[in-house]
N, C-alpha and C positions, 0 to 999 in steps of 0.2 A: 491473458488473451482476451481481446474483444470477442462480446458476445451480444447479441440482439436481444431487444427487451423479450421477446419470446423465448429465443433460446435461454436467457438469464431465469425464465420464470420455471420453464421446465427443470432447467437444473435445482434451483431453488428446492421445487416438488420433490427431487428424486434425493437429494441432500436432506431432505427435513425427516423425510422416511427411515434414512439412516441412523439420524442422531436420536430420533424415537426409539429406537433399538438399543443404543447405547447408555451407560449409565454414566451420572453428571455426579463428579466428583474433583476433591480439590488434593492436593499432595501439600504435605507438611512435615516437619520434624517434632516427633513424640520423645520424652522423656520419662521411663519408667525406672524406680530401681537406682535412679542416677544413670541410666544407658538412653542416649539418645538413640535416636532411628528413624529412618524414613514411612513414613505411613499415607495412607487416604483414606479422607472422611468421605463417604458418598452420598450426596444429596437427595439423590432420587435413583431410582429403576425404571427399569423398562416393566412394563406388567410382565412380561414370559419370565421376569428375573426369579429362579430357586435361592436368592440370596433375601436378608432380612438386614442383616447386621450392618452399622453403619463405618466402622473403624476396621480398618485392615492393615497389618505389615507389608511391606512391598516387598521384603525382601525373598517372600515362600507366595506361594500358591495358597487362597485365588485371590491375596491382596496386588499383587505382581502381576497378575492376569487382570483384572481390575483397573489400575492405574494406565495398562498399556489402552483400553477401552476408553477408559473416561479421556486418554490425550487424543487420541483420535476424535473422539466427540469435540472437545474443544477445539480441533481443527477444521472439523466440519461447519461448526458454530463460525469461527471468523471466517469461511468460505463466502455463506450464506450473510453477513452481516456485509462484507464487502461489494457482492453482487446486489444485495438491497440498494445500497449507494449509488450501484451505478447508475439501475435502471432510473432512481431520482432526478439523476442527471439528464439520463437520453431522454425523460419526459419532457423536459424542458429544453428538446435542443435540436427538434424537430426542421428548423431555418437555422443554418450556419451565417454566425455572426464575426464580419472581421473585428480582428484586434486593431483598437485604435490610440493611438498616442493622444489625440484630443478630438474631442466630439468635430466628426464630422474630416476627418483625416485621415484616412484610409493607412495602412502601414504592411507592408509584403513580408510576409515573414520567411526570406531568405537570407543570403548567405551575410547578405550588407548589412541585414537588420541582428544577426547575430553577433556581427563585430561592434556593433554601438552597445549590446547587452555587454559583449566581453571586458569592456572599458569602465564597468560603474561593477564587477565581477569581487565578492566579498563585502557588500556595503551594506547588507543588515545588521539594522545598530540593534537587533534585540541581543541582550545579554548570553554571549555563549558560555555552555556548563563549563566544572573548574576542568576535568578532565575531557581534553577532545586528540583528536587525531589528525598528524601533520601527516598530510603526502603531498610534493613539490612546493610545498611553501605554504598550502592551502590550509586552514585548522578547521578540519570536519568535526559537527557536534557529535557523530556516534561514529562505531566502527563498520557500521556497514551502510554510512553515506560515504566513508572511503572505499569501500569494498568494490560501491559503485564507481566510483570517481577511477581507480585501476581498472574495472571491466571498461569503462567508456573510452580508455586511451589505450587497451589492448585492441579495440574493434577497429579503432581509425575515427570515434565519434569525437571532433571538438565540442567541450560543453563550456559552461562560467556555474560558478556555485553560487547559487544568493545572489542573481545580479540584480539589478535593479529595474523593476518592467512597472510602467504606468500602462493602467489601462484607463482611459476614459477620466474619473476624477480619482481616482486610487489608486495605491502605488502597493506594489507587491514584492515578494524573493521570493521567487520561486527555488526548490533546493538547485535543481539543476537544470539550465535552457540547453538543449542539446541541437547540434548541427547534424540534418543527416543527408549527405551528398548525393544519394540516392534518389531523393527527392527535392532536393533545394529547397531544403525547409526547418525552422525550427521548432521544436518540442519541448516539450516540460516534463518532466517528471518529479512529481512529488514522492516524499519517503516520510510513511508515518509510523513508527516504530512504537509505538506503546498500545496498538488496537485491544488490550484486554484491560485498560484503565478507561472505564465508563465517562468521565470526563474529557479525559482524551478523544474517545470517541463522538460524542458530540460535537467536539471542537472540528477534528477530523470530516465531519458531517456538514458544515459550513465550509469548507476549504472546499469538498465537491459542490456544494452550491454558487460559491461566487464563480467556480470554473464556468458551471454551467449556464449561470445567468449572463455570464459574456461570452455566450456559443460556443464553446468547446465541447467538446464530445470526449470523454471515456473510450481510450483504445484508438484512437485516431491525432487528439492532439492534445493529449496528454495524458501521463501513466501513473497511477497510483500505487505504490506500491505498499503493504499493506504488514507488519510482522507484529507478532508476540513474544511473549516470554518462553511459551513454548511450540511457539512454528514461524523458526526463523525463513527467511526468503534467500534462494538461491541465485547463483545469477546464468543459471539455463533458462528461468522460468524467466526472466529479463529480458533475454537472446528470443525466446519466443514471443514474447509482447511487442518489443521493434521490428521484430519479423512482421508480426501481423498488426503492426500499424504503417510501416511502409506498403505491406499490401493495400489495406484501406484508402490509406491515401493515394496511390497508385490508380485504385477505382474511379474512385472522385475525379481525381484527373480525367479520364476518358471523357 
């Protein structure tokens, strides 16, 4: 869901409070004895923590009480790391800039300009993984850019996966260019699925920048979607972000 740099900051405040409460721990598989098991190593406590010890079984109490804490904290944590992004972006995007095919050529992003993306629709020559996922002929790099790909044809959204968008001197794939009839207009949505791989996120970090440096706004005209290892993304929480970017845009319009 779009949020305003103020609201994003407040949230930020009231999320940081939380994960200072919770303890930062990581889950692995131990072998003792020759018996493997589930355990977590805990990094750190919270100061009010009655605990010292840093290794726990997850399968008894309070390594299991423990592990359920530390996943919460690491979903607070990519909350916060996500909304830092965005605000990044709104800083810089104060004057909404059209999207231009060549300097100085203005380009509508409706239904027409959707049909020229849908025509150049799979033509990212970057190398896709050995294992991907076909739905209608399409080979999606993970299972829940298909995931998407099924929500966007259950709703009535026509999208193109990877098509081919020039902006200005550089040329881009976006995962998915979405048509929304609602508004006669089209959308992006980026899917970055590794956000607990620090590299990743970096990289992930420059992908909201060049959005931003060519006017685009977070929540308006275009959707980040953001998952790990352990907080995959659903797709109500999808249903609500085209909700409230068909709103946003709805305003503008007036």
């Amino acid at each position: 869901m779009f949020l305003s740099e103020e609201q994003a900051k407040l949230r930020i405040d009231y999320l940081n409070k939380q994960i200072d409460s919770l303890p930062e721990g990581h889950l692995y598989e131990r072998t003792t004895r020759g018996k493997t098991y589930s355990a977590i190593w805990i990094k750190s406590y919270p100061k009010t923590s009655k605990y010292s010890h840093r290794y726990f079984s997850t399968t008894r109490s309070p390594g299991k009480d423990l592990a359920a804490l530390a996943l919460k904290r690491a979903k607070l944590v990519d909350e916060v790391n996500t909304l830092l992004m965005q605000i990044g972006i709104n800083r810089n995007t104060r004057r909404r800039i059209s999207l231009v095919a060549r300097r100085g050529e203005p380009v509508k992003m409706d239904y027409e300009f959707f049909c020229k993306l849908k025509k150049t629709e799979d033509t990212n020559t970057y190398p896709k993984p050995k294992k991907c996922y076909e739905y209608k002929g399409i080979l999606f790099r993970s299972k829940s850019e298909q995931i998407i790909a099924e929500y966007l044809d259950k709703m009535g959204y026509p999208y193109s996966y990877e098509s081919r968008l020039t902006m200005e001197n550089k040329t881009v794939h976006p995962d998915f260019s979405v048509y929304i009839p609602e508004i006669d207009k089209v959308i992006f949505i980026e899917f970055m699925g590794r956000m607990d791989d620090r590299d990743y996120i970096l990289d992930a970090g420059e992908r909201f920048k060049f959005y931003g440096n060519k006017g685009f706004m977070v929540g308006r005209d275009v959707i980040f979607i953001c998952e790990t290892d352990t907080n995959a993304f659903d797709t109500g929480m999808l249903d609500i972000w085209i909700n409230a970017l068909i709103m946003a845009n709805t305003e503008v319009a007036k």
